[in-house]
C-alpha positions in Angstrom: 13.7 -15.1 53.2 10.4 -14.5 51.3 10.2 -11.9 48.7 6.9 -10.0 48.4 5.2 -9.5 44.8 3.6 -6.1 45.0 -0.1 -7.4 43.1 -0.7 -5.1 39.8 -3.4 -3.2 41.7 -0.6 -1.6 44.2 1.4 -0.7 41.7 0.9 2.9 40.6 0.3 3.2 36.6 0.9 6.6 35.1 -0.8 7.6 32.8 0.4 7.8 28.8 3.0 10.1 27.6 0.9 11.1 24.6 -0.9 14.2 25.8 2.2 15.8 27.3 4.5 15.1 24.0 1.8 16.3 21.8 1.2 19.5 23.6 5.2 20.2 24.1 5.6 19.6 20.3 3.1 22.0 19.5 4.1 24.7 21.6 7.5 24.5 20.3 6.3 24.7 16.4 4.3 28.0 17.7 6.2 29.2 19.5 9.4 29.1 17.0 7.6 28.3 13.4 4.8 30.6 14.2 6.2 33.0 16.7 9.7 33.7 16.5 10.3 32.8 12.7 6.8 34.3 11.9 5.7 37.4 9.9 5.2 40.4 11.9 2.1 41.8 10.0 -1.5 41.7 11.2 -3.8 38.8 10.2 -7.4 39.8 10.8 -10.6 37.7 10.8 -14.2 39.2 10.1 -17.1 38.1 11.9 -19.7 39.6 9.9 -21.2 39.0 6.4 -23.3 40.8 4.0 -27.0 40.5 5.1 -26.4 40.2 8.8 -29.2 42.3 10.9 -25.9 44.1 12.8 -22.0 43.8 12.6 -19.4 42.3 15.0 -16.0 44.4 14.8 -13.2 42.7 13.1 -10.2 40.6 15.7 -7.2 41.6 14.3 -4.1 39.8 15.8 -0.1 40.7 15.5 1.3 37.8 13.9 4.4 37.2 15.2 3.4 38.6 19.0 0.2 37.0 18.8 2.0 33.4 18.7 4.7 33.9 21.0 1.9 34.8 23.2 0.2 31.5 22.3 3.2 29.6 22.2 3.9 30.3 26.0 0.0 29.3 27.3 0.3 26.1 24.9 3.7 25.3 26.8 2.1 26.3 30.1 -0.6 23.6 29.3 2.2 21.3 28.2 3.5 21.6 31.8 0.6 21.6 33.6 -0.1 18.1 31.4 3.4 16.7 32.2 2.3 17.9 36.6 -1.2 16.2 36.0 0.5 13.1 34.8 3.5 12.8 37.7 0.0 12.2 40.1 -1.1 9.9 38.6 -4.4 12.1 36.8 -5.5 12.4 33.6 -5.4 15.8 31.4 -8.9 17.0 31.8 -10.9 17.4 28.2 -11.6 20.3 28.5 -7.9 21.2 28.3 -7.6 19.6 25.2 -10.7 21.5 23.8 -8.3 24.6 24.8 -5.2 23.3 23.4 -6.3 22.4 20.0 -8.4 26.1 19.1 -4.9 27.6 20.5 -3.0 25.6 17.9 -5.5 26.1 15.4 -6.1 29.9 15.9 -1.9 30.4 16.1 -1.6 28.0 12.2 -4.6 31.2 11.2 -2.6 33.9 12.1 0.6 32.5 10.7 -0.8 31.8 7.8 -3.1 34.9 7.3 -0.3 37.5 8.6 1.7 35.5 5.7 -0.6 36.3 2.7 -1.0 37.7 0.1 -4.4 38.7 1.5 -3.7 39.5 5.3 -7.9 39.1 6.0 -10.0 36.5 6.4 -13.8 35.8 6.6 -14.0 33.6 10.3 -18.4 33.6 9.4 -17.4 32.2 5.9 -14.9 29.9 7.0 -17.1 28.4 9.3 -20.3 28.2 7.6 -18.4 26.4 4.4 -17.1 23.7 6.7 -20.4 22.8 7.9 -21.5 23.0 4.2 -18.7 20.7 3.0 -19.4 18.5 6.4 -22.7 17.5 5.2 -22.1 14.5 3.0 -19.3 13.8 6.4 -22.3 13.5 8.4 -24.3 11.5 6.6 -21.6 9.2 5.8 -20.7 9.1 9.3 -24.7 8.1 10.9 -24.1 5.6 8.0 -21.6 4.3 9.9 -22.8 4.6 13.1 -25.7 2.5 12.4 -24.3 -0.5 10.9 -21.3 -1.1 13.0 -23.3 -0.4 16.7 -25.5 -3.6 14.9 -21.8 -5.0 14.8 -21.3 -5.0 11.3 -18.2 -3.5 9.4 -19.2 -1.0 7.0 -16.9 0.3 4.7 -18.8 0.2 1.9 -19.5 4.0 2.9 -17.5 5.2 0.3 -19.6 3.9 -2.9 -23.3 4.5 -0.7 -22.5 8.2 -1.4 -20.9 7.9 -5.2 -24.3 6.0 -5.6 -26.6 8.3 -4.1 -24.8 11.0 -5.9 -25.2 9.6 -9.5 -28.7 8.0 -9.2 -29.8 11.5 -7.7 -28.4 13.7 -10.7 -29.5 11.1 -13.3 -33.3 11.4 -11.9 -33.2 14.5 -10.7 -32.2 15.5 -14.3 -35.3 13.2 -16.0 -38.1 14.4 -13.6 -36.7 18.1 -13.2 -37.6 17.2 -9.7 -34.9 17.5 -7.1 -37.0 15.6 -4.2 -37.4 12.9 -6.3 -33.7 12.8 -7.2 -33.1 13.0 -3.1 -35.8 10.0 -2.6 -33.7 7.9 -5.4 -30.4 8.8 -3.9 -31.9 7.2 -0.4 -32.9 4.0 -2.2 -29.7 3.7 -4.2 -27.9 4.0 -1.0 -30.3 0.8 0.4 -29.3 -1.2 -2.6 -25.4 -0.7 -2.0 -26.3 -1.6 1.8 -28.7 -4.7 1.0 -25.5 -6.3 -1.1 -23.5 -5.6 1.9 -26.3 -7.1 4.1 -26.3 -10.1 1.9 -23.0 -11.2 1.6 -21.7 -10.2 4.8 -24.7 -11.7 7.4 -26.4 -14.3 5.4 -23.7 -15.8 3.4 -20.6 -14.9 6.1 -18.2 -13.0 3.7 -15.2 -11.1 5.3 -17.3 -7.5 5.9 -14.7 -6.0 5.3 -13.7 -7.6 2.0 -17.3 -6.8 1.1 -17.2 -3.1 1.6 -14.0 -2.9 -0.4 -15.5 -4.7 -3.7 -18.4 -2.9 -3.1 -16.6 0.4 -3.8 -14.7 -0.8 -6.4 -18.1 -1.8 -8.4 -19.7 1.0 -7.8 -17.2 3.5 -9.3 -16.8 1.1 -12.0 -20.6 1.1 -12.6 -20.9 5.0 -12.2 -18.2 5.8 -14.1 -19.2 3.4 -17.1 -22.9 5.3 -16.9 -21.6 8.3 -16.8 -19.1 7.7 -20.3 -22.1 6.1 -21.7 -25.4 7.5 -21.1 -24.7 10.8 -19.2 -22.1 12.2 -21.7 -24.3 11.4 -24.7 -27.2 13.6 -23.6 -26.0 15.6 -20.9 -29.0 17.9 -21.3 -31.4 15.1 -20.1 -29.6 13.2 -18.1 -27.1 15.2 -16.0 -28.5 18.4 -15.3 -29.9 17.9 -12.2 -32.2 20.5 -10.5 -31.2 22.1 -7.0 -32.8 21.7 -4.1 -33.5 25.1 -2.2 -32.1 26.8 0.2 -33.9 28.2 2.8 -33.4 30.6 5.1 -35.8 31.6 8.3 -36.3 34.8 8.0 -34.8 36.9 11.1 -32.3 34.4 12.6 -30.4 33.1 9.2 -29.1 37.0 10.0 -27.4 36.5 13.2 -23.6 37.2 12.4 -21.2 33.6 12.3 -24.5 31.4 13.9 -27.0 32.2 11.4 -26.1 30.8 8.0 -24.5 27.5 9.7 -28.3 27.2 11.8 -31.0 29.0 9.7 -29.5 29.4 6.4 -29.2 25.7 4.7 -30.3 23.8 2.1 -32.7 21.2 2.7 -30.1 18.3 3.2 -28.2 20.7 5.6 -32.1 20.5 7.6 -31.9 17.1 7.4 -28.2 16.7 8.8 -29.5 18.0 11.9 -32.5 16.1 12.2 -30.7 13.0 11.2 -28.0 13.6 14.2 -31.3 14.0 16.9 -32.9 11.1 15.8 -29.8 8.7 15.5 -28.8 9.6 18.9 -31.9 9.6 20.4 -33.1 6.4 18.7 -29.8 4.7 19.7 -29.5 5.4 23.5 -33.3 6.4 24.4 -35.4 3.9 22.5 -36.1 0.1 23.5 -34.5 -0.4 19.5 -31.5 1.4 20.5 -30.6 -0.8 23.5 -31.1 -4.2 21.5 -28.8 -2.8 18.4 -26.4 -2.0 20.5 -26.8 -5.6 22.2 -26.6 -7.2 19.5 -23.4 -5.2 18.8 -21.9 -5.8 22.0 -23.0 -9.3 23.4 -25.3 -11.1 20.0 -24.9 -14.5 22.2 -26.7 -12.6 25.2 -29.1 -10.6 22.8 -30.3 -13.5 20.7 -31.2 -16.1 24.2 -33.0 -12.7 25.4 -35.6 -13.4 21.9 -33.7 -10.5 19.9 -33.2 -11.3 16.3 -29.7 -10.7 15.7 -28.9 -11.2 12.2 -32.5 -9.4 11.3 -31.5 -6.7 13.3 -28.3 -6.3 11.6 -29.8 -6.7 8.4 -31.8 -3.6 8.8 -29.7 -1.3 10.7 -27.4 -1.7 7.5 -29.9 -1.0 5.0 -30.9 2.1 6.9 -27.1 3.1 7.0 -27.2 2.8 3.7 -30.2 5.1 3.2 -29.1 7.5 4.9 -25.7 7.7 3.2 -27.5 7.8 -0.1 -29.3 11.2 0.8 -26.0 12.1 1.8 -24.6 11.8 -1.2 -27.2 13.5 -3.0 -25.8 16.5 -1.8 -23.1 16.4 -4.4 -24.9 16.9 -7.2 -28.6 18.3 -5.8 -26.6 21.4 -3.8 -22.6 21.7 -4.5 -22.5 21.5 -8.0 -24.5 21.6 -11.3 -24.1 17.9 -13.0 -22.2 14.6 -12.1 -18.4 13.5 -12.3 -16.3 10.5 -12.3 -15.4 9.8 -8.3 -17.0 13.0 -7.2 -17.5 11.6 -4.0 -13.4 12.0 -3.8 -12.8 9.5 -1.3 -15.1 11.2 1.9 -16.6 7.8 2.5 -13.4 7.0 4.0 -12.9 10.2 5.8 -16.6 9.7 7.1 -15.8 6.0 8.5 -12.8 7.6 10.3 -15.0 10.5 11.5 -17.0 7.6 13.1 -14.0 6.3 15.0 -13.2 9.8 15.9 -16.1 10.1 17.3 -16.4 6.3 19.3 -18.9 5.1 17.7 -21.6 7.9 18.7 -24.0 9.8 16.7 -22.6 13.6 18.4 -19.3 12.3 18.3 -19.3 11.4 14.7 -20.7 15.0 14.1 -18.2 16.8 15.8 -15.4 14.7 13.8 -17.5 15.4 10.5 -17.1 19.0 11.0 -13.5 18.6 12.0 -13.0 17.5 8.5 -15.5 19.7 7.3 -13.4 22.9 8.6 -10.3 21.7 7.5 -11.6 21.0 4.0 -13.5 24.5 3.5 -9.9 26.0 5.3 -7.4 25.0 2.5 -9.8 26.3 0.1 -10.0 29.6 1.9 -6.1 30.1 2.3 -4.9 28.8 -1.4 -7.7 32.2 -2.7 -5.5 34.5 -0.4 -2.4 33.1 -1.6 -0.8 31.7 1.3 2.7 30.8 1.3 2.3 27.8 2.2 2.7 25.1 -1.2 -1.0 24.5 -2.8 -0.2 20.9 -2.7 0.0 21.1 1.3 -2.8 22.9 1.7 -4.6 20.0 -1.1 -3.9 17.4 1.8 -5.2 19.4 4.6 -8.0 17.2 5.1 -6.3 13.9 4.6 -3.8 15.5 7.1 -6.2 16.0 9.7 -8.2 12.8 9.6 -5.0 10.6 9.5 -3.5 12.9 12.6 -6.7 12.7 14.5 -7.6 9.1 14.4 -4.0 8.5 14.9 -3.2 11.1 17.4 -5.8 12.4 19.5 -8.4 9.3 20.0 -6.4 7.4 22.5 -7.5 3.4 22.8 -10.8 4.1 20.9 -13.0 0.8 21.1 -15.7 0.0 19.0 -18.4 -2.3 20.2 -17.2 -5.8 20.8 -18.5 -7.7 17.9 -18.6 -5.2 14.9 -17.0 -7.4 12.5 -17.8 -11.0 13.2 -20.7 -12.6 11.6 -23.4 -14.5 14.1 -24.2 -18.1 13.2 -27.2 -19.2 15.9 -26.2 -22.5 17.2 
């Protein structure tokens, strides 16, 4: 008697158990954390701010009714996820989109209905993440454009501590703040040229690299800052701001207006940054050969494409464009420079870039993920939320580890970031 193999193609794959666990965890911790367990005052969230040309009435939610209410919908989407996968389909992302605001808006009015302060700004909140975002964003492009060339760059981290420093130690000598922004570009090139170096001409682990690279920088920073900064702080770390401008008319539009029209002008730049990344990436004969050479360099480099000069400049650009990010420590958030006061966002940037897959909007929407969660614990330690300060300190960290962890699925980068080209 023969016995039939059913091939892998009949056999019916489900797909993974992830979404549905996730969303049924959730909707429990609402539902009873939030809900049942919750405090039964209001929380209410303004949507207006001083200055705007009219006013949007307040939302003002029950706490504890509010999230048994979202506690049910999240574990109606938990069941509608589990029905989606028993046929075989995929949770659509829209669904998602819906699921995480639900968890998000049900953690607000626990925690707001909770405090000491039972109101919240929503316009403020928002318009501080994409403030806090900006050096996120940056980061992130940075990251975008060296690893779609294929090269690893986690040297992130000490582009922006050294855009940061160089553009409070000139900004301070010229009383210039442009200037101090067109140093913080080039110091951001010089980190990425070392990078370039070791890791394409001379084959160095890239990731190894990056690392060092870090490490030097803070040490290099940090040993300026004891030794020349301290000792005349007046001249050299007293940097001048740039501006901030707002357009007259629309930067008054309640919750839109200060995160559009009302920025300074590396919050300008962000934006125009994100456009022209994108649209040099995946609309522009250059984008399609970095991203061959990131994919396929074999394939790229018989078609006449250089890949290791390719690489070599997407990195320094990276690198330039993480510098001006980091500017915006010391040119707009605060007045003078500090040991590590990049705190670590490089790394939150390069996981906002896996967040994101590798693509300049996607990167941007992760940046601001972090962004929001960042401005939020600041927010909720003023109105002395219950929760412990030192949770609310990890927020973050929290959310970047959970999202690259949780929500990206099988994220893949392009197939050859990380290995160095030798042309045979």
């Amino acid at each position: 008697m023969t016995t039939t193999v059913p091939s892998k193609s009949a056999i019916s794959v489900l797909p993974s158990k992830k979404t549905p666990i996730i969303f049924s965890v959730l909707a429990v911790i609402v539902l009873v954390s939030f809900g049942l367990l919750g405090n039964s005052q209001t929380a209410s969230f303004s949507l207006s701010s001083a200055g705007d040309a009219f006013s949007l009435p307040d939302l003002v939610f029950p706490g504890r009714a509010s999230n048994i209410v979202i506690g049910v919908l999240l574990a109606a989407l938990a069941a509608y996820s589990w029905m989606l996968r028993s046929k075989g389909r995929v949770l659509p992302v829209w669904s998602v989109a819906v699921g995480a605001v639900l968890f998000v808006l049900a953690f607000l009015i626990w925690v707001v209905s909770g405090a000491n302060i039972n109101s919240i700004s929503l316009a403020s909140l928002l318009a501080g993440g994409v403030v806090l975002a900006v050096p996120l964003v940056f980061g992130s492009l940075s990251g975008v454009l060296s690893e779609r060339s294929g090269v690893v760059n986690i040297a992130i981290e000490g582009q922006l501590l050294g855009g940061a420093f160089t553009a409070a130690i000139v900004a301070s000598v010229t009383q210039n703040a442009f200037a101090g922004l067109i140093a913080a570009g080039l110091a951001g090139a010089v980190v990425s040229l070392v990078l370039a170096l070791f890791s394409i001409k001379y084959l160095v682990n890239q990731i190894i690299v990056g690392v060092v690279l870090n490490v030097l920088v803070s040490g290099i920073t940090g040993f300026l800052f004891t030794t020349v900064m301290q000792e005349d702080p007046q001249l050299y770390n007293s940097p001048v701001h740039l501006p901030t401008i707002a357009i007259p008319g629309l930067s008054a539009i309640p919750v839109i207006g200060p995160i559009l029209f009302k920025q300074s002008v590396i919050g300008y730049l962000m934006y125009i940054a994100v456009f022209l990344v994108w649209f040099g990436l995946y609309k522009t004969r250059w984008g399609l050969r970095v991203r061959a050479v990131g994919e396929h360099p074999k394939a790229a480099d018989t078609l006449g494409i250089k890949v290791n000069r390719t690489r070599f400049w997407n990195v320094t650009l990276g690198g330039i464009v993480a510098g001006i990010g980091g500017s915006f420590f010391t040119l707009v958030a605060i007045d003078s420079f500090t040991k590590e006061i990049s705190g670590g966002r490089g790394f939150i940037a390069l996981a906002a870039v896996i967040f994101g897959r590798w693509n300049p909007i996607g990167a941007f929407a992760a940046a601001l993920l972090f962004g929001f969660a960042d401005n939020l614990q600041v927010m909720l330690t003023i109105i002395g939320t219950p929760v412990p300060s030192q949770f609310m300190a990890m927020m973050p960290y929290l959310v970047t580890i959970f999202a690259v962890a949780g929500l990206v699925g099988r994220s893949r980068g392009p197939a050859a970031v990380g290995d160095p080209y030798v042309k045979e």
